[in-house]
C-alpha positions in Angstrom: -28.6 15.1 117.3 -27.5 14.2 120.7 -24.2 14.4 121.8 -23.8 14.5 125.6 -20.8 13.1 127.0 -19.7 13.2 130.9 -18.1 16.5 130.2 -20.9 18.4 129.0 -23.4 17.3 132.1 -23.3 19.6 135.5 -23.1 16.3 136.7 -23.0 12.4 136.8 -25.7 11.5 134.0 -25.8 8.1 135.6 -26.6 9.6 138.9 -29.0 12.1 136.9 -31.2 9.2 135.3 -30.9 7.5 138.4 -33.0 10.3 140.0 -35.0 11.2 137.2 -36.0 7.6 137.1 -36.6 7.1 140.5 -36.0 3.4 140.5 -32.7 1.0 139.7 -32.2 1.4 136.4 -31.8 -1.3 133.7 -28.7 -1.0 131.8 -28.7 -3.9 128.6 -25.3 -5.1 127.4 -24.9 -5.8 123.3 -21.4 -6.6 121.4 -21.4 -4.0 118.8 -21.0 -5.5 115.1 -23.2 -8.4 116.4 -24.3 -10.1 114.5 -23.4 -7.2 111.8 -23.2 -3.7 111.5 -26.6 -3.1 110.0 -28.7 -5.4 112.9 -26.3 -4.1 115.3 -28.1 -1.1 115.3 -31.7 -2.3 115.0 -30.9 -4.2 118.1 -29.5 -1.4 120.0 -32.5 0.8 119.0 -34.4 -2.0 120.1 -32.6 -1.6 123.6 -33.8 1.8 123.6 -37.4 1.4 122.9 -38.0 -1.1 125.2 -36.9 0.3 128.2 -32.8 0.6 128.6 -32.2 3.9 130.8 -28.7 3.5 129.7 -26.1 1.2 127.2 -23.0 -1.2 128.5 -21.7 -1.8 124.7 -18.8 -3.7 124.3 -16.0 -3.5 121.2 -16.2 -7.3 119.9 -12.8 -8.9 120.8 -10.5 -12.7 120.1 -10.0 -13.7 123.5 -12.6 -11.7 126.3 -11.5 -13.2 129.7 -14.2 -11.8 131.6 -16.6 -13.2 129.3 -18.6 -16.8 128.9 -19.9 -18.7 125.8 -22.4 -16.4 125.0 -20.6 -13.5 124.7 -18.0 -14.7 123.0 -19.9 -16.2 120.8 -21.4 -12.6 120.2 -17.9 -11.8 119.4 -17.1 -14.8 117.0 -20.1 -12.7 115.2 -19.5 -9.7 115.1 -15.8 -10.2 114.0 -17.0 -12.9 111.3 -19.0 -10.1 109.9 -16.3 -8.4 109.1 -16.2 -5.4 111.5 -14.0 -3.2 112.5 -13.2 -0.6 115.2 -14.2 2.0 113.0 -17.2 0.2 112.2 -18.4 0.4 116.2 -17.4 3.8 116.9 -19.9 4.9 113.4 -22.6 2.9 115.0 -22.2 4.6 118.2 -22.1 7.7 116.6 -25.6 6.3 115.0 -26.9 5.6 118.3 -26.3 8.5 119.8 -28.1 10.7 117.5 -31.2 8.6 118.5 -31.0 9.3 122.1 -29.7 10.8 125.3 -29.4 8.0 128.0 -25.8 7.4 129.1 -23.6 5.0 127.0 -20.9 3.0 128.1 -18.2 0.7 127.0 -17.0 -2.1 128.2 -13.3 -3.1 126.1 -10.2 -4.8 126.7 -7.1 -3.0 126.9 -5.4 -4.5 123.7 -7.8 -2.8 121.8 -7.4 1.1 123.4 -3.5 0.4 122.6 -4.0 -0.7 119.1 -5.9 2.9 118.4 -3.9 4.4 120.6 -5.5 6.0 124.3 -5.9 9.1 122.8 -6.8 8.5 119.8 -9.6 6.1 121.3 -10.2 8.8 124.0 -11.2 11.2 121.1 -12.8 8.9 119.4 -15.5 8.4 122.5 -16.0 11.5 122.9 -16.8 12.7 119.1 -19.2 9.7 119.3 -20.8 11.1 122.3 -19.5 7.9 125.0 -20.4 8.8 128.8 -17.7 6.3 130.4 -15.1 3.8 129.4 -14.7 0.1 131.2 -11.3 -1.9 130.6 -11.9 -4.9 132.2 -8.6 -6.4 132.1 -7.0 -3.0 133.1 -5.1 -3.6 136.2 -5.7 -1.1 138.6 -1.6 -0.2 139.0 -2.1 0.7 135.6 -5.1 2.8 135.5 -3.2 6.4 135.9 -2.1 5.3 132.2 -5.4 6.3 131.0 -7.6 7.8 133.5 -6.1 11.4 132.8 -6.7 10.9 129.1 -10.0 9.9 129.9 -10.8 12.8 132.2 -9.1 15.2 129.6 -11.4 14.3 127.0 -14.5 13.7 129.2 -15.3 10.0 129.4 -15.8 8.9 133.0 -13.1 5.8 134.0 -15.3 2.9 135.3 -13.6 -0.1 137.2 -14.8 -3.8 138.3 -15.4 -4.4 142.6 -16.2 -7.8 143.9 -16.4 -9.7 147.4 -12.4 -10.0 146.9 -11.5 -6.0 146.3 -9.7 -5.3 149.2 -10.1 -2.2 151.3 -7.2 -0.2 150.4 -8.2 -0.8 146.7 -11.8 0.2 147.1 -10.4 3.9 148.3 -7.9 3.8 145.4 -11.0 3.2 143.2 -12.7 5.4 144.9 -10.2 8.5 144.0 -10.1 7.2 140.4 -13.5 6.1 139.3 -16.2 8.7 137.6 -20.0 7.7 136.1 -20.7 4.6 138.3 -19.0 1.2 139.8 -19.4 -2.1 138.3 -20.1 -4.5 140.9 -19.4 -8.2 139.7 -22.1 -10.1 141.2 -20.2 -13.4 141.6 -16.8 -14.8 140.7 -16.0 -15.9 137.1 -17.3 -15.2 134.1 -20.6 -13.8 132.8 -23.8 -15.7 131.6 -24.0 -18.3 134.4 -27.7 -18.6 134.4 -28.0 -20.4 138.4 -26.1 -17.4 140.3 -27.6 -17.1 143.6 -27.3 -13.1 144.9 -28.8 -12.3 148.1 -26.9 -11.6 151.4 -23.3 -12.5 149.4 -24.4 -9.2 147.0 -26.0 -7.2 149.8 -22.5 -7.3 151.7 -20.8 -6.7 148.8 -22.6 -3.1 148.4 -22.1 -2.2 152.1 -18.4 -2.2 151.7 -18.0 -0.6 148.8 -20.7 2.3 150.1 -18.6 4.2 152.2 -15.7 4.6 149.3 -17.9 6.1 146.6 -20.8 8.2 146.1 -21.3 6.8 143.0 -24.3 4.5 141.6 -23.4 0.9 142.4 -24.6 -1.5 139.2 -24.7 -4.7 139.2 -23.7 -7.3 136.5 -22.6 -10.8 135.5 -25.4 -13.6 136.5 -28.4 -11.5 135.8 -30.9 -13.1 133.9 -34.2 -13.7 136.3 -36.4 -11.6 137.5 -35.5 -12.8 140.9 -32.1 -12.2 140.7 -32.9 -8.6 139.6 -35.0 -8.2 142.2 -32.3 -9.6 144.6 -30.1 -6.8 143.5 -32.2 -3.9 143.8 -33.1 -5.1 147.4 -29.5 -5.6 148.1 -29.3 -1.9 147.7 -28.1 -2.0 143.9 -28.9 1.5 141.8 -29.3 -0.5 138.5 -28.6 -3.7 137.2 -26.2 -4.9 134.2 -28.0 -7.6 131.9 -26.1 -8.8 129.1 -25.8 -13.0 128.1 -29.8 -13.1 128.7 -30.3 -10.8 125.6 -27.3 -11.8 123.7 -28.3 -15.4 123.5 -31.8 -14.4 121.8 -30.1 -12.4 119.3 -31.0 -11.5 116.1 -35.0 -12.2 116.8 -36.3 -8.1 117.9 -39.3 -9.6 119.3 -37.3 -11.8 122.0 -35.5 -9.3 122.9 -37.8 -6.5 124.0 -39.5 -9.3 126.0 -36.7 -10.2 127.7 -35.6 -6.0 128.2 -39.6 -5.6 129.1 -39.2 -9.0 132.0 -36.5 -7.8 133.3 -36.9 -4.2 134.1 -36.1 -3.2 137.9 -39.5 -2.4 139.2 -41.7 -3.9 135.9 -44.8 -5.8 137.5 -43.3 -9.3 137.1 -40.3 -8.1 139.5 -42.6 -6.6 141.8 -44.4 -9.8 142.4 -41.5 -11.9 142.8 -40.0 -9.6 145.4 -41.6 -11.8 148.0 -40.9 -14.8 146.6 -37.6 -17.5 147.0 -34.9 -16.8 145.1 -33.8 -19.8 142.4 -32.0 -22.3 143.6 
């Protein structure tokens, strides 16, 4: 059984698949409980044997403000089903007896409070979590958790966009562990027409010189060509979640969409040279 958690690694186990794998990695996003416990887990295994060189898992939630229709839909699921917080953190524990790549949530802050930080803190940790996401966390607010999340070894994660000022980025910098989230474009996730490209590539050139940390990319990524526009805007991996939430339950569908959209699979080679969507 697995249990590797950002405290037990020399170092960054994001940065250390990044090197083992040599290429951007491809990091698939699944509400856990959707669309119940038990295909929760076939789905995440799924994941796993079809290419994910690491988990973004998110705690299904009423009101996600980050999130668009597909996602919350995936939540409407999961929390139909009947599942509870408990209920996630034994199907992480399941998942990580299966495997070794980094796992990460993504949760709203409601939900930490409701366990209580340390208790949730603990929680990730027994379960064998690398790093912890709160996407509504504010960042004036993150010295409320980021010592209890260093204290029981989960690496803090935070959101940076084209609006994260420069003063923020070297307060993120000082805070953040495991690897940045770099929001793609503004609003929500699962718009399927995002254009990327030079907006993207600027984006990572600021936020280079404030962190030595990977740099993934998320929200808007379900092409090949916009995967392919992140990795050669200088993206180390990319965030893909509404594309394989909205084929859910069907297995098949979604190791062909996990196999389409790997950073450096055959199709994304091709398309490298080719126009991005418009």
């Amino acid at each position: 059984m697995f249990f590797v958690t950002y405290k037990t690694m020399l170092s960054n186990p994001y940065a250390e698949a990044l090197k083992k794998k040599g290429n951007a990695l491809f990091i698939p996003f699944a509400v856990l409980g959707d669309p119940n416990k038990d295909e929760s887990l076939q789905i995440i295994r799924t994941l796993i044997e079809n290419g994910a060189d690491a988990l973004e898992l998110g705690f299904p939630f009423s009101d996600p403000p980050a999130d668009g229709p597909i996602i919350q839909a995936a939540d409407v699921r999961a929390l139909h089903s009947g599942i509870k917080i408990d209920d996630c953190f034994d199907i992480l524990e399941e998942v990580r007896s299966d495997t070794d790549i980094p796992i990460g949530l993504l949760v709203y802050y409601n939900l930490v409070l409701q366990r209580g930080t340390e208790k949730f803190y603990e929680d990730c940790a027994r379960v064998g979590v690398n790093s912890v996401l709160i996407a509504d966390l504010p960042l004036e607010h993150a010295q409320e958790v980021v010592p209890l999340a260093r204290k029981h070894g989960i690496a803090p994660v935070f959101l940076v966009s084209e609006l994260t000022t420069k003063e923020r980025l070297q307060q993120i910098g000082k805070l953040a562990d495991g690897y940045l989230y770099v929001v793609s474009y503004l609003g929500v996730t699962g718009v399927t027409n995002a254009i990327l490209g030079e907006n993207i590539h600027t984006v990572i050139q600021r936020i280079r010189p404030h962190t030595s940390l990977p740099l993934f990319v998320g929200f808007g990524i379900n092409t090949v060509e916009q995967v392919q526009a992140a990795v050669d805007a200088g993206a180390d991996g990319v965030i893909v979640g509404s594309r394989i939430v909205q084929e859910f339950p069907s297995m098949q569908m979604i190791a062909n969409v996990c196999r389409e959209l790997q950073p450096g699979s055959k199709k994304n080679m091709e398309s490298s040279s080719a126009p991005l969507l418009s």
